[in-house]
matplotlib code that plots the C-alpha trace (Angstrom):
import matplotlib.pyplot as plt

x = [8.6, 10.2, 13.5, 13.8, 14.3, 11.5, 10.9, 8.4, 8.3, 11.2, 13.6, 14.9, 14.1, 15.7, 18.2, 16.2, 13.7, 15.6, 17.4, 13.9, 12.9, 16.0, 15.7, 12.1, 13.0, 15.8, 13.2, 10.5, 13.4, 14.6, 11.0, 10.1, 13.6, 13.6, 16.2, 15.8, 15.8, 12.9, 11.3, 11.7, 9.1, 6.6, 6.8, 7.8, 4.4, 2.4, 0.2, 2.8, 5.3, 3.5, 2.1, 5.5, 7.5, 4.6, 6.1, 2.3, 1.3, 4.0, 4.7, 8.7, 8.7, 7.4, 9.8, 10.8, 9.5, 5.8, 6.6, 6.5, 3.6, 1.6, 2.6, 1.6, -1.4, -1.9, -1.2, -3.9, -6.2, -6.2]
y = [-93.2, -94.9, -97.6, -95.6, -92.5, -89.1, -88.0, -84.8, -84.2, -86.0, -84.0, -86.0, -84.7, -87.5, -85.7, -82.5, -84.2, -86.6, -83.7, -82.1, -84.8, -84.9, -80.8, -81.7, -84.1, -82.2, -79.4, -81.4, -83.3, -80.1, -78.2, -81.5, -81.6, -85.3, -87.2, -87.2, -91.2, -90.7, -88.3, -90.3, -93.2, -90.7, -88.3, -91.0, -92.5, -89.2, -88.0, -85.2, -87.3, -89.0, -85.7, -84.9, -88.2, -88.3, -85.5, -84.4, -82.7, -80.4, -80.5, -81.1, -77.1, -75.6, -74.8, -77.3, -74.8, -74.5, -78.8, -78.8, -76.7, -78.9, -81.7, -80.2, -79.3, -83.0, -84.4, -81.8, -83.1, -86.6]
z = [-25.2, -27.7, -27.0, -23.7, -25.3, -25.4, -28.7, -29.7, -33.5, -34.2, -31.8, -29.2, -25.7, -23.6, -22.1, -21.4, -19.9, -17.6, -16.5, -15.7, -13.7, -11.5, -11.1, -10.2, -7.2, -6.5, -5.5, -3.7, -1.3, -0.9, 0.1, 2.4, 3.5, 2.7, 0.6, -3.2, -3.2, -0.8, -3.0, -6.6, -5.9, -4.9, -7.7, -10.4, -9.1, -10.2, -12.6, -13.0, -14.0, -16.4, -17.7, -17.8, -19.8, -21.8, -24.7, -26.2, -22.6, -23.3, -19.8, -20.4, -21.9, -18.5, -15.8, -13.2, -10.3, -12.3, -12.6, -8.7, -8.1, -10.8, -8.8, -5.2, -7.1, -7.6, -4.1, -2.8, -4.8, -3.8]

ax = plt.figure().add_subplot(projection="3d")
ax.plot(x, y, z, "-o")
ax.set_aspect("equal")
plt.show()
């Protein structure tokens, strides 16, 4: 990340991702039936999401549902 802004090959991907982060949470509160501002922390705090902000993984061009799974993946193995 680069002055708070994602960047892959010199396309910007901020808002794309962002908005893949928030669909993300929005999925995990919803599956744990929790709040989303309960979920953040948590996910924000995952390998997934720094798989995900960090543009080379090419995690930002997989769908938000195959996002989730990754990051259930994650928590199992811990």
């Amino acid at each position: 990340m680069s002055g708070g802004k994602y960047y892959y090959k010199d396309k910007n991907l901020t808002t794309l991702i962002l908005s893949k982060i928030e669909h993300v949470v929005d999925i995990i509160a919803e599956k744990e039936g929790r709040s989303f501002d309960a979920c953040y922390p948590e996910f924000v705090s995952s390998k997934t999401y720094r798989n995900l902000v960090n543009t080379d993984t090419l995690l930002w061009g997989e769908s938000a549902e195959f996002i989730v799974d990754d990051y259930y993946r994650e928590k199992q193995g811990q």
